[in-house]
C-alpha positions as CSV (number, residue, x, y, z in Angstrom):
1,X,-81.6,-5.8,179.4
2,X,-78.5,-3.8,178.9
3,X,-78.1,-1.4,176.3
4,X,-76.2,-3.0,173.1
5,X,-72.8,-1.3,172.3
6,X,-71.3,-1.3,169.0
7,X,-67.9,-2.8,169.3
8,X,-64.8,-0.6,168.8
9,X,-62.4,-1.3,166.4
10,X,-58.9,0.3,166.0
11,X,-58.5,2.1,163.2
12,X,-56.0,3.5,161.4
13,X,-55.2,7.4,161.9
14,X,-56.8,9.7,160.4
15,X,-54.5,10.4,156.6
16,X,-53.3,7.0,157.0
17,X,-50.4,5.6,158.1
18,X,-46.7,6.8,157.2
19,X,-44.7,5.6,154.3
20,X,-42.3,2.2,155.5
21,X,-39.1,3.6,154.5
22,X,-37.2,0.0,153.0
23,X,-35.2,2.0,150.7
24,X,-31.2,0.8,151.0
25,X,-29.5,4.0,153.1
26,X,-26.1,3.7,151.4
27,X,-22.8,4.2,154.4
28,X,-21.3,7.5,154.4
29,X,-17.8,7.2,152.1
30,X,-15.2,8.6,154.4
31,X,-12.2,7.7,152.2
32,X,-12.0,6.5,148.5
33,X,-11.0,3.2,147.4
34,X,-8.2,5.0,145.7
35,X,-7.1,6.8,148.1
36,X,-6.8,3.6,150.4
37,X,-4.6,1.5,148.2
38,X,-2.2,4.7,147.7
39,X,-1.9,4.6,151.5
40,X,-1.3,0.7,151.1
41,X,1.6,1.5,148.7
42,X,3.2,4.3,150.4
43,X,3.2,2.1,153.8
44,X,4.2,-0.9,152.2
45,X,7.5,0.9,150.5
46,X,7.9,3.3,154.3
47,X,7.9,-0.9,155.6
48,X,10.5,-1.8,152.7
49,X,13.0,1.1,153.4
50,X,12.7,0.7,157.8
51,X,13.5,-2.9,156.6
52,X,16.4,-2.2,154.6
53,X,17.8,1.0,156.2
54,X,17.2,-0.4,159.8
55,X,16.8,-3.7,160.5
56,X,18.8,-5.5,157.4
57,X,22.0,-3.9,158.9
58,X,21.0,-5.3,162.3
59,X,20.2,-9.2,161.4
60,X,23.9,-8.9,159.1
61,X,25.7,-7.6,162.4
62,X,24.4,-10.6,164.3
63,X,24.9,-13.1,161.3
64,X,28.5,-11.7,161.2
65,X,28.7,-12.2,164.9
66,X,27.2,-15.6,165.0
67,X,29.2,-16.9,162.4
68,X,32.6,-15.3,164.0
69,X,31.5,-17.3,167.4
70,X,31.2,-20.5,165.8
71,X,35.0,-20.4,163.6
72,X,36.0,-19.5,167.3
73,X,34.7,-22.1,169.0
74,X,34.9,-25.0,165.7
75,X,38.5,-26.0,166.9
76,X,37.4,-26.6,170.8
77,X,34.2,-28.2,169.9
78,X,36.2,-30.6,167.4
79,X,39.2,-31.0,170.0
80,X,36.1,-32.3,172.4
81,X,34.8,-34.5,169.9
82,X,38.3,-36.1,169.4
83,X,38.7,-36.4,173.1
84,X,35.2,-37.8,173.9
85,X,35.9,-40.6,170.5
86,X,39.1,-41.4,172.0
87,X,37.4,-42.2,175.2
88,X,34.8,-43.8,173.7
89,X,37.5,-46.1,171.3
90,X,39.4,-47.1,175.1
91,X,35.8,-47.7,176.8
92,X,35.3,-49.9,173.2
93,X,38.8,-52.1,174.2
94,X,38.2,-52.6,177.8
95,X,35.0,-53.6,177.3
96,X,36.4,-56.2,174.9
97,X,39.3,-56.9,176.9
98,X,37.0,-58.0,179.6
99,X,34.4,-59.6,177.6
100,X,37.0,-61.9,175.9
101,X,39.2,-62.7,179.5
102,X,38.3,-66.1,179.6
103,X,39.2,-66.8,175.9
104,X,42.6,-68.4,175.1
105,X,44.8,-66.8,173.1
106,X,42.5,-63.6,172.3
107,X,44.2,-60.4,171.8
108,X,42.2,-57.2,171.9
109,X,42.0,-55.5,168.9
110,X,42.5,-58.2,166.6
111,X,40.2,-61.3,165.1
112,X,41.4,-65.0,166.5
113,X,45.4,-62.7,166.5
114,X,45.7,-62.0,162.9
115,X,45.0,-57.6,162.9
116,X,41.6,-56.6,161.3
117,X,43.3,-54.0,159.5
118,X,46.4,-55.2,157.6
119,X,47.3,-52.0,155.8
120,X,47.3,-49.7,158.6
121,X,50.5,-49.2,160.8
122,X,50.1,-49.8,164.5
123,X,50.0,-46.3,165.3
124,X,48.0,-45.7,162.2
125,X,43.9,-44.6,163.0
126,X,40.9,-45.0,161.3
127,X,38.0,-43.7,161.5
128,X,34.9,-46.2,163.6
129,X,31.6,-46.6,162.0
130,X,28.9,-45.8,164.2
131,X,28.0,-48.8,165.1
132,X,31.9,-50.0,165.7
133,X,32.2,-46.8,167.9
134,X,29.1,-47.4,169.9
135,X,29.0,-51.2,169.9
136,X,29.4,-51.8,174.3
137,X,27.4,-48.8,174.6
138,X,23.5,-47.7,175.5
139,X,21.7,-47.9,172.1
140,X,20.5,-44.7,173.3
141,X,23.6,-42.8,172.1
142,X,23.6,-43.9,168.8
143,X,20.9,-42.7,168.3
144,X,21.8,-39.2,170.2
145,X,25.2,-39.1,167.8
146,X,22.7,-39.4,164.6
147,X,20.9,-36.6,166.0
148,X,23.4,-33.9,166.8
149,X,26.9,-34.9,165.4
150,X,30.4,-32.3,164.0
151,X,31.4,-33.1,160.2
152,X,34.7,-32.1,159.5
């Protein structure tokens, strides 16, 4: 028979073990809280003065120029608009003209030959609603023109 052992057990060391160190190990302060906002203000005024000292005189140059370019061009871009209504207005009576061949006694540009508007001159103008001014015309520009349209 063998010879009985006595089993080993692990034990602790000798003294016991070491302390567990759970104590909160707070960070290292590098810069106060004080001392951050002052930075905060001085940058925040430094931002402020590059802002009007720098850049504000820029963005009033180019409002100034913008706004130069468009009285400049106002006059040509209403000229165009006249042009392209007047187009438009002679499209409006050919259309009409042609719709209304076969019709006896129609004249274009008045209702069964009695003029629509009595107190305007023959030469006189007035101005077309929309839907007068785009009435033999894609539906598709009416809705461009109350999209992207000059006022006077």
């Amino acid at each position: 028979m063998a010879s009985k052992m006595p089993p080993i057990q692990e034990l602790p060391p000798p003294g016991g073990y070491s302390k567990i160190n759970f104590a909160r190990v707070p960070a290292k302060k590098l810069v106060s809280g004080l001392t951050l906002f002052g930075a905060f203000v001085v940058m925040q005024f430094g931002a402020l003065w590059v802002r009007h000292k720098v850049t504000r005189p820029l963005l009033d140059y180019q409002k100034i120029e913008m706004r130069s370019a468009t009285i400049a061009l106002l006059p040509f871009l209403f000229a165009e608009r006249d042009r392209a209504a007047l187009l438009q207005m002679r499209r409006n009576r050919d259309a009409e003209a042609d719709l209304m061949k076969n019709v006896e006694g129609w004249e274009v540009g008045t209702y069964m030959g009695e003029p629509i508007y009595k107190t305007i001159d023959e030469d006189g103008w007035h101005e077309p609603k929309k839907f007068e001014y785009f009435e033999h015309s894609d539906p598709m520009y009416l809705r461009t023109f109350a999209d992207c349209h000059l006022r006077r």
